[in-house]
C-alpha positions as CSV (number, residue, x, y, z in Angstrom):
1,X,0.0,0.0,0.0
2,X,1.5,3.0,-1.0
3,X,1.4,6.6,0.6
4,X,1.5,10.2,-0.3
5,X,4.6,11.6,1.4
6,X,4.0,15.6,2.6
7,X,5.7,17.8,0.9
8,X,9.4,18.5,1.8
9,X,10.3,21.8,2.7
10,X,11.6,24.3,0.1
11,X,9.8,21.9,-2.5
12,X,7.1,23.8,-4.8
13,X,4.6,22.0,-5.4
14,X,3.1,21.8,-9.1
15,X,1.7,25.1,-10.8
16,X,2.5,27.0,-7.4
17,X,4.7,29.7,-6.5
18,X,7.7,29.1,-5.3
19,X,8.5,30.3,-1.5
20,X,9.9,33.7,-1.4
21,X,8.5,34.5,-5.1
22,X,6.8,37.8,-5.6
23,X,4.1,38.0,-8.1
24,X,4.9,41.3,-10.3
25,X,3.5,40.5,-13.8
26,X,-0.2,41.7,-12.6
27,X,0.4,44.7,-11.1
28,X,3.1,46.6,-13.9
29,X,-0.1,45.7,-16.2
30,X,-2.4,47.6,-14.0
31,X,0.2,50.5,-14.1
32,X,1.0,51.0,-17.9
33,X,-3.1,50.7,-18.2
34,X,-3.8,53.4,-15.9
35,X,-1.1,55.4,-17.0
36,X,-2.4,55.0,-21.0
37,X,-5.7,55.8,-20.0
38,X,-4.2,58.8,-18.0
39,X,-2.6,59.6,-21.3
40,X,-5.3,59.2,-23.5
41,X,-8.2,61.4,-20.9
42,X,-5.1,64.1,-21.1
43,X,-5.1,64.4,-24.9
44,X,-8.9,64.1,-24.9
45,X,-8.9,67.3,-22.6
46,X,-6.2,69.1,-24.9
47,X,-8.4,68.7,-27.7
48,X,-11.6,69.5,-26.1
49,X,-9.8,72.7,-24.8
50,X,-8.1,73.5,-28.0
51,X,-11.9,73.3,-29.7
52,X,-13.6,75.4,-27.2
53,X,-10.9,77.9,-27.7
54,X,-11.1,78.2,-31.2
55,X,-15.0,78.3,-31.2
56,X,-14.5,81.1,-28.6
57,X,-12.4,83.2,-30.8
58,X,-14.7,82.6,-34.0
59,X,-18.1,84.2,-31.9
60,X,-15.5,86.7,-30.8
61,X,-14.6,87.7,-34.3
62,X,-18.1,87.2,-35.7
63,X,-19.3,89.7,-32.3
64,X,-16.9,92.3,-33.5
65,X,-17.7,92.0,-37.0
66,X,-21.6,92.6,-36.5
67,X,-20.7,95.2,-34.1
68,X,-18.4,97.3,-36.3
69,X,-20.6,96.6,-39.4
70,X,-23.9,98.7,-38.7
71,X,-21.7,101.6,-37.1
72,X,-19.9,101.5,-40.2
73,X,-23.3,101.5,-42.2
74,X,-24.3,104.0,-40.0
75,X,-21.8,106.5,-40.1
76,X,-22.2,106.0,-44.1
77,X,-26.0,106.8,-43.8
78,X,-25.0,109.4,-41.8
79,X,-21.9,110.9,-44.0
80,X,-24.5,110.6,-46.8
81,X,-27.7,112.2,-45.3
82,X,-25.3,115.1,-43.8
83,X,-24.2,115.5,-47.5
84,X,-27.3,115.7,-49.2
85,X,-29.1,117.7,-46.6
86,X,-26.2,119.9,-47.2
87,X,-26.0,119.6,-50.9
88,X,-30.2,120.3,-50.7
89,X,-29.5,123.7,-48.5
90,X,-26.7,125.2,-50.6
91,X,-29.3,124.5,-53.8
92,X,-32.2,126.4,-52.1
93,X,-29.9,129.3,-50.9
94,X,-28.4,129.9,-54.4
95,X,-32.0,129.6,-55.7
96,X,-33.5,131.9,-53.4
97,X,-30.4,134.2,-53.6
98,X,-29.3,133.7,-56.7
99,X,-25.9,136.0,-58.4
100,X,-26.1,139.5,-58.7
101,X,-28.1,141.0,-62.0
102,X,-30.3,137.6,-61.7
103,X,-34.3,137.2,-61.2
104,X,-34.9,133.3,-60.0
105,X,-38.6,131.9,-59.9
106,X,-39.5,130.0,-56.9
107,X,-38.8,126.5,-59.1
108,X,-35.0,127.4,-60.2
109,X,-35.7,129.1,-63.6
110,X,-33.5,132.0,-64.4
111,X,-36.1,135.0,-65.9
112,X,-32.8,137.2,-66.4
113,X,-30.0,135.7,-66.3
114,X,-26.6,137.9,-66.4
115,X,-24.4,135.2,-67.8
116,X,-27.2,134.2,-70.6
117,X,-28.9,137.4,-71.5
118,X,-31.9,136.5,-74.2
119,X,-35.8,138.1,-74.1
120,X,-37.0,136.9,-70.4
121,X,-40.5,137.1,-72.7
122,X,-41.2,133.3,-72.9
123,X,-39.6,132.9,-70.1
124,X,-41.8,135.0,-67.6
125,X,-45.2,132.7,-69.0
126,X,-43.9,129.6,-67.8
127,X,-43.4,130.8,-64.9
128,X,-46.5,132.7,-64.1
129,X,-48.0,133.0,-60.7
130,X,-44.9,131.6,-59.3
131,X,-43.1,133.8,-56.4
132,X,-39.2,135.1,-57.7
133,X,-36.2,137.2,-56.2
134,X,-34.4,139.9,-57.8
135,X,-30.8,139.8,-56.5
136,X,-29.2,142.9,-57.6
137,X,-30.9,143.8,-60.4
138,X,-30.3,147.1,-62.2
139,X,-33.1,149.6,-62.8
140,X,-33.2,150.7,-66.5
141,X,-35.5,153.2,-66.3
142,X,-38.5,154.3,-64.3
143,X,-41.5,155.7,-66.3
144,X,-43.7,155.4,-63.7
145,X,-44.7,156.2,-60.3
146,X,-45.3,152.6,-59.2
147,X,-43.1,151.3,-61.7
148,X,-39.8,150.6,-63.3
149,X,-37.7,148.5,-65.6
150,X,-35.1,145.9,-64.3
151,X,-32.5,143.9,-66.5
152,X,-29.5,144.1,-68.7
153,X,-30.6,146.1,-71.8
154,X,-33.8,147.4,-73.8
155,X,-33.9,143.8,-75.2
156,X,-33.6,142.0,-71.8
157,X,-35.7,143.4,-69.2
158,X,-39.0,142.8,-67.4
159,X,-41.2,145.2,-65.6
160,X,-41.7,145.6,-62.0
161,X,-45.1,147.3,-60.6
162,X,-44.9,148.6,-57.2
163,X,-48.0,147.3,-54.6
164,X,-48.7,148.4,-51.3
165,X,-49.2,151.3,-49.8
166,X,-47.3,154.5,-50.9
167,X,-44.2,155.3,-48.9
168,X,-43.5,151.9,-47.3
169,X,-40.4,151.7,-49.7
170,X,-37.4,152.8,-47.9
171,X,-36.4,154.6,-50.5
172,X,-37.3,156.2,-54.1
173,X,-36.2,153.8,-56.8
174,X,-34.3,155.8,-59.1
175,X,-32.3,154.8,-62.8
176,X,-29.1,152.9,-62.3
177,X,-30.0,151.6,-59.1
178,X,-29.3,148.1,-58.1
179,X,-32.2,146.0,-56.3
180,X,-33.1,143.4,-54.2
181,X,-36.8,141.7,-53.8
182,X,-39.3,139.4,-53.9
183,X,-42.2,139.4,-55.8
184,X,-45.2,137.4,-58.3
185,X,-45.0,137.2,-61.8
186,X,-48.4,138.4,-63.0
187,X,-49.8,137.9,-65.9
188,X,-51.9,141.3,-68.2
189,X,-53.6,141.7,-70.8
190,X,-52.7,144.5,-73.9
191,X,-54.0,147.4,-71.8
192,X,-52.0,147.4,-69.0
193,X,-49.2,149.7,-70.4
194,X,-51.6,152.2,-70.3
195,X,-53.1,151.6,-67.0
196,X,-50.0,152.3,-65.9
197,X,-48.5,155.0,-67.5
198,X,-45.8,153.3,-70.1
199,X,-46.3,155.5,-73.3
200,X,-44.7,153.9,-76.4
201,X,-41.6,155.6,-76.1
202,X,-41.2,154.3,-72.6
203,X,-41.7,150.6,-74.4
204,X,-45.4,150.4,-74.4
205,X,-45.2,147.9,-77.0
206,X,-42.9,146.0,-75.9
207,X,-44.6,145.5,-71.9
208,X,-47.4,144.8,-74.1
209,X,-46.6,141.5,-75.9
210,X,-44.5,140.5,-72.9
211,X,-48.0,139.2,-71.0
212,X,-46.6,139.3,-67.8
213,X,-44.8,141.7,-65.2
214,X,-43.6,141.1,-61.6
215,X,-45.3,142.7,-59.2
216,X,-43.5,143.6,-55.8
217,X,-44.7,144.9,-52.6
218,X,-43.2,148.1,-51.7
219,X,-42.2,146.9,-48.7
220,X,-40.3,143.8,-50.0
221,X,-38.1,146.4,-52.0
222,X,-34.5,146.8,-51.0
223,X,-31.4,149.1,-52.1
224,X,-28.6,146.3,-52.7
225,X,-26.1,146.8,-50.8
């Protein structure tokens, strides 16, 4: 009958470790695993970083561009309104004052004009009924009490009749003076030289077939200074 003899001492028995032996394959495992996974988290942090960053400077840049865009548009609106608006006044004001030996109607059209002298006669009917201003206009002649030539010559010149009441006119127009005013261009009918006191010699004819005549309130009469 056989039997099983214990185990000596310092034997090892099959599959087992050996006295003494440490076990190290297991744990250095664990190790390089956690320290790839450390690895890999820190390079997944990086990148999410390095995303969030870019994305942050993209709104910032898009922010600043849809700021800085309607000021821009703004100030351009605003450039061009100030220009027109400026543009617009400096029109009116050389309309309304025009140059010196010029009559403007109320809509921009010369009725004398010193740098293209020509018969104001077809002129004055298109623009009848509107309100004009005489900006240093001459006085040819004066005829009459309440009224006078203006213009350049015999063959450019229109007649002014004085309204109002008598003496509100700072002065008494007289030939060769220059004038300022603002008045209505009036249309008449064949009689009206005589009505008021333009003989033929004075250009009866001429005030005549003209149709129309300015008519200014004494006290919108000036002496140009």
């Amino acid at each position: 009958m056989s039997s099983t003899a214990p185990p000596s001492p310092g034997s090892t028995p099959p599959g087992g470790t050996p006295p003494g032996a440490t076990s190290v394959g297991k744990p250095e495992r664990n190790r390089k695993g956690l320290l790839l996974a450390g690895i890999v988290a820190l390079a997944v942090l990086a990148l999410l970083l390095l995303l969030s960053r870019c994305g942050t400077d993209d709104d910032g840049q898009n922010d600043a561009a849809a700021t800085s865009s309607p000021s821009a548009g703004s100030s351009s609106a605003g450039s061009s309104s100030t220009a027109s608006a400026s543009s617009s006044a400096t029109g009116a004001t050389g309309a309304a004052a025009g140059a010196p030996s010029s009559v403007v109607a109320a809509d921009g059209t010369m009725v004398l004009d010193p740098a293209a002298p020509a018969d104001p006669t077809a002129v004055l009917g298109q623009v009848s009924g509107q309100a004009v201003t005489g900006t240093a206009v001459q006085v040819l002649s004066v005829p009459a009490d309440e009224g006078f030539w203006i213009g350049s010559s015999d063959t450019q010149r229109v007649w002014v009749q004085l309204t109002g009441v008598q003496g509100e006119s700072p002065y008494q127009v007289r030939q060769g003076d220059r004038v300022d005013f603002t008045g209505t261009v009036v249309a008449h009918d064949a009689g009206f030289p005589a009505t008021v006191g333009v003989d033929d010699a004075e250009g009866a004819a001429q005030l005549a077939g003209a149709g129309q005549h300015i008519e200014v309130d004494r006290a919108a009469l000036e002496l140009s200074a």
